[in-house]
C-alpha positions as CSV (number, residue, x, y, z in Angstrom):
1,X,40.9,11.5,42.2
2,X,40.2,11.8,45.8
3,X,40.1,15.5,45.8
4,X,38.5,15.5,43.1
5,X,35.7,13.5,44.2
6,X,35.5,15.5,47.6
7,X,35.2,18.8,45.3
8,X,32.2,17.5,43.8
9,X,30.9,16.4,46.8
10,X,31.4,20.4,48.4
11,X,29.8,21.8,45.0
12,X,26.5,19.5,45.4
13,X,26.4,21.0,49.1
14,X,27.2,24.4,48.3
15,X,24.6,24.2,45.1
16,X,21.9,22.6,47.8
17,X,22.9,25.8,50.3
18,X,22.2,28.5,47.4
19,X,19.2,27.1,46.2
20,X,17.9,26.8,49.7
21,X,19.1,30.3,50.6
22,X,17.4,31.7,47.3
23,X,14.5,29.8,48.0
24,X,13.7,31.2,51.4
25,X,14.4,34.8,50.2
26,X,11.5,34.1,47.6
27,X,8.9,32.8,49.8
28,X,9.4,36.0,52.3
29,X,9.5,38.0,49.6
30,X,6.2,36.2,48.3
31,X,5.0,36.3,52.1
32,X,5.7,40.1,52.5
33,X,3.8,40.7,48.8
34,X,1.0,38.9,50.3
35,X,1.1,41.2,54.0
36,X,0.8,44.3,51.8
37,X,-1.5,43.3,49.7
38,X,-3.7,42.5,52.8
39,X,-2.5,45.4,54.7
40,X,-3.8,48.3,51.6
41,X,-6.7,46.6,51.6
42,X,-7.7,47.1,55.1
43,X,-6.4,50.7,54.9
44,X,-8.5,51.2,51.9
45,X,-11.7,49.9,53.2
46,X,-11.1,51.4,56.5
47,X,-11.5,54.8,54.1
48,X,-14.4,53.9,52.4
49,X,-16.3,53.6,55.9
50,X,-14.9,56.0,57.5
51,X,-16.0,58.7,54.3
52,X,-20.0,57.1,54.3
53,X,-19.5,57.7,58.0
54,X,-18.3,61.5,57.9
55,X,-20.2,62.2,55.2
56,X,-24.1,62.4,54.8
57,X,-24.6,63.0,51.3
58,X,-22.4,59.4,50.3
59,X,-24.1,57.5,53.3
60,X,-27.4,58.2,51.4
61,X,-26.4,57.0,48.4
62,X,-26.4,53.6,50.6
63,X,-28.3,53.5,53.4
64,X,-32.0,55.5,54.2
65,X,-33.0,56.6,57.6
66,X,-35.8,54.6,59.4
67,X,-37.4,55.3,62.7
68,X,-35.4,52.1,63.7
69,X,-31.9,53.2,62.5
70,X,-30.4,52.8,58.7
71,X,-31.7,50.3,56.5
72,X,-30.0,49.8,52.8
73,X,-30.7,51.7,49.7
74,X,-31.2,49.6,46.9
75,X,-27.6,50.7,45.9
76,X,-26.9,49.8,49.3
77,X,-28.0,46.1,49.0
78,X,-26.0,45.8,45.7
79,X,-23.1,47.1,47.0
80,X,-23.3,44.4,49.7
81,X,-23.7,41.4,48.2
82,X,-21.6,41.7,45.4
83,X,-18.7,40.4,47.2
84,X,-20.6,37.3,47.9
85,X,-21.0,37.3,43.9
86,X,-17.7,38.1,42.8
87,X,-16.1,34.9,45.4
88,X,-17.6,33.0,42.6
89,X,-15.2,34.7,39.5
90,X,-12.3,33.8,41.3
91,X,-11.0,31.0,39.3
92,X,-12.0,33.1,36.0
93,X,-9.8,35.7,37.5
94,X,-7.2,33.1,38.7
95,X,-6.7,32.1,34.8
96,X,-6.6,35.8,33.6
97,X,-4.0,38.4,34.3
98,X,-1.8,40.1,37.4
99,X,-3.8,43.3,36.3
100,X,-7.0,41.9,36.3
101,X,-6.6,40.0,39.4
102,X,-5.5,43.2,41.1
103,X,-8.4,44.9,39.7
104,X,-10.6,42.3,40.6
105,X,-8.9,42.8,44.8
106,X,-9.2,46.7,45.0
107,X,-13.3,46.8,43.9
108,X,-13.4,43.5,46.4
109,X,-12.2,45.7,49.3
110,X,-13.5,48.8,47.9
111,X,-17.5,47.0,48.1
112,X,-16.3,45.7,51.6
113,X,-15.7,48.7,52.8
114,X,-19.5,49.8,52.3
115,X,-20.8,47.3,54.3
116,X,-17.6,48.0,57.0
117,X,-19.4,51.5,57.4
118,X,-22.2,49.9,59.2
119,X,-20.1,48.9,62.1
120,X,-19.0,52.8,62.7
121,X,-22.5,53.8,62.3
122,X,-23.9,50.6,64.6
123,X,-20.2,51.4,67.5
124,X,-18.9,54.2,69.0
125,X,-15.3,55.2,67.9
126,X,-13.4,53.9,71.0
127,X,-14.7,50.5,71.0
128,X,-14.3,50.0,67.1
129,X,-10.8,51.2,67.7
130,X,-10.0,49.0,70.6
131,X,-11.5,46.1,69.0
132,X,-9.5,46.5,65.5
133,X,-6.1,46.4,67.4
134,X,-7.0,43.4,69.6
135,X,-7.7,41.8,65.9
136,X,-4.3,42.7,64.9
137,X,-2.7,41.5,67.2
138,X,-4.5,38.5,67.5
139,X,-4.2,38.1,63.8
140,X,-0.3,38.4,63.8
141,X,0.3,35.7,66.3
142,X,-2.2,33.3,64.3
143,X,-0.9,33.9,61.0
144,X,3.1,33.9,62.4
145,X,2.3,30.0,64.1
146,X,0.7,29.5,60.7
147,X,3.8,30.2,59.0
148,X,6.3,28.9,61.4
149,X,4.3,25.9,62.5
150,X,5.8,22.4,61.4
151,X,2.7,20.3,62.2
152,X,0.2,19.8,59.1
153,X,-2.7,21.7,59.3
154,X,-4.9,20.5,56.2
155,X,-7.3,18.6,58.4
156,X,-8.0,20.8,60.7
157,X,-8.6,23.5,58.0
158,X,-11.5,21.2,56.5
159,X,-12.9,20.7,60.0
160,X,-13.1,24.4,60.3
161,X,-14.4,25.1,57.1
162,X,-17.6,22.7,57.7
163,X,-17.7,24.7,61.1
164,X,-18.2,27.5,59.1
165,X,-21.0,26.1,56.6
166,X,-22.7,24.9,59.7
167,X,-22.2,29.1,61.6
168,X,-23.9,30.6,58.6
169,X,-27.0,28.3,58.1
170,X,-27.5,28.7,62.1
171,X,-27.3,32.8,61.6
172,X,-29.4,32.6,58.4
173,X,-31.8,30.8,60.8
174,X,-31.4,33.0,63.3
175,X,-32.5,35.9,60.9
176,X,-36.5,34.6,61.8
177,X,-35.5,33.6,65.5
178,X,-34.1,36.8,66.5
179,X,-32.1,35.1,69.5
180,X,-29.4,37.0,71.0
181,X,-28.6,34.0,73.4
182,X,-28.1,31.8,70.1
183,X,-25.9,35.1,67.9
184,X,-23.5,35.3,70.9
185,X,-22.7,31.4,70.5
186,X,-22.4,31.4,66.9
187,X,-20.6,34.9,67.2
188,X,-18.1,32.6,70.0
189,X,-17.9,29.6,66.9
190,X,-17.0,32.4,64.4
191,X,-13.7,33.9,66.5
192,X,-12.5,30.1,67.2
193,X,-13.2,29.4,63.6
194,X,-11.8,32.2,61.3
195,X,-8.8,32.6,63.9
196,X,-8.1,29.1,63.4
197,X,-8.4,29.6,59.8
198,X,-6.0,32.4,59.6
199,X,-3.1,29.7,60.8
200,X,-4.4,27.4,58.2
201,X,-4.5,29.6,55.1
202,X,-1.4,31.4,56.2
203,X,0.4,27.7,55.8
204,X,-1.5,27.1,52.7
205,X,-0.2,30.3,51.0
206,X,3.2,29.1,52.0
207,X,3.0,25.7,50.4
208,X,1.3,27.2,47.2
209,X,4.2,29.1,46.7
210,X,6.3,26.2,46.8
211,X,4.3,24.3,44.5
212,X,4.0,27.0,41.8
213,X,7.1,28.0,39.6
214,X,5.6,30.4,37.0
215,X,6.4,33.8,38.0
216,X,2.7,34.8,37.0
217,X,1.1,32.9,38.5
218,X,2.9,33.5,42.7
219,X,1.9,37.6,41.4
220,X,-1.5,36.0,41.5
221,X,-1.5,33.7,44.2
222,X,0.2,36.9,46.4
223,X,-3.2,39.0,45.8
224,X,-5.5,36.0,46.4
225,X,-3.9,34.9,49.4
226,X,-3.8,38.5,50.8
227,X,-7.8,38.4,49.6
228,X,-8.1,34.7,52.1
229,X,-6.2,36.7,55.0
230,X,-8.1,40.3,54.2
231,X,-11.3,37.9,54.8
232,X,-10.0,36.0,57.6
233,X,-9.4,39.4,59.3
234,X,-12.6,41.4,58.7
235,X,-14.7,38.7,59.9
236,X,-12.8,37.8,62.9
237,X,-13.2,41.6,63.6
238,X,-16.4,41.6,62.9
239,X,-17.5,39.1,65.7
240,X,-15.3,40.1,68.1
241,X,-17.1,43.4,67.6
242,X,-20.5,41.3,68.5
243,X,-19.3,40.2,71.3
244,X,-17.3,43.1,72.8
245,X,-18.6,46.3,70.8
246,X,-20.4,49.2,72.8
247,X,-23.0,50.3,71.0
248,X,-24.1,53.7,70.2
249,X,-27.6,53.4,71.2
């Protein structure tokens, strides 16, 4: 009885081990779905701007020349703002499909890359390239203590997130002011904030996939999480490119 009472003792433990092991071997395999994701976005709006940058004839369709430099196209304007507008399908999506919410991802970064062009017509080429792989490396170390980090990072995610509120109603203000002294401290806010919230959403994808068991469902959590990083990304790019970005004028 002894033995067999230690047998079922090794089974539980072995059992425990397995499930553990196949666990882990999900979540990087959720992890690496989610990197990729992210990853082909970037590439794929890093195309987008770099064609409306090469070519004349596209950039039209968007942007008009001004004696102060480009201003939008009325096609131009749409294609801007309609990312703002889709954020608020997301749920819709999140109830629908794999198919649709990949759709839904590729015209995302597809529209983001319009607005993306600006920064190659705004920088010279060094500078945007220099800036990009600071980003990327900054962005790997943030997201990797995000994912490694023990320490709970929920609160600190909602203080950044009202940081954020408050950095868009100060640029939105600063739209009539015009105060370069005032953009380079909200520019400062914006790199401390969306680098802070890469680590946070990075350890929220993680747990979501631990709470979620349909297999539908992690396909769509993969793409939406790579949509929270692509985000995270672009605008932490796109300030450091405020504060550091030589321009071509």
């Amino acid at each position: 009885m002894a033995d067999n009472f230690g047998n079922q003792i090794f089974s539980r433990g072995t059992t425990r081990t397995i499930d553990q092991a196949t666990f882990d071997a999900g979540l990087r395999k959720h992890m690496l779905s989610v990197y990729n994701y992210m990853a082909s976005g970037l590439a794929l709006s890093g195309i987008v701007a770099l064609v409306l940058f090469m070519s004349p004839t596209a950039a039209s369709l968007f942007y008009a020349a001004t004696p102060r430099g480009l201003s939008f196209t009325m096609l131009g304007y749409i294609a801007i703002f309609a990312p703002l507008v889709m954020t608020f399908g997301i749920g819709a999506v999140m109830r629908g499909s794999v198919a649709g919410a990949q759709a839904f991802y590729w015209v995302f970064v597809t529209l983001m890359g319009i607005g993306l062009s600006t920064l190659l017509f705004r920088y010279t080429g060094v500078s945007v390239a220099r800036i990009f792989f600071i980003t990327a490396g900054a962005f790997a170390g943030l997201s990797l203590y995000g994912y490694t980090t023990k320490r709970d990072l929920s609160g600190f995610g909602r203080f950044l997130i009202m940081g954020l509120i408050g950095v868009v109603i100060a640029m939105v203000v600063n739209i009539f002011l015009a105060s370069s002294g005032l953009m380079t401290v909200l520019s400062i806010a914006g790199v401390l904030i969306f680098a802070g919230l890469t680590a946070y959403d990075t350890q929220a994808i993680k747990e979501q996939y631990s709470e979620s068991q349909d297999g539908n469902t992690r396909s769509k959590l993969a793409i939406f999480g790579a949509l929270l990083l692509y985000l995270n990304f672009v605008n932490l790019f796109q300030f450091l490119m405020l504060l550091f970005g030589n321009s071509r004028n």
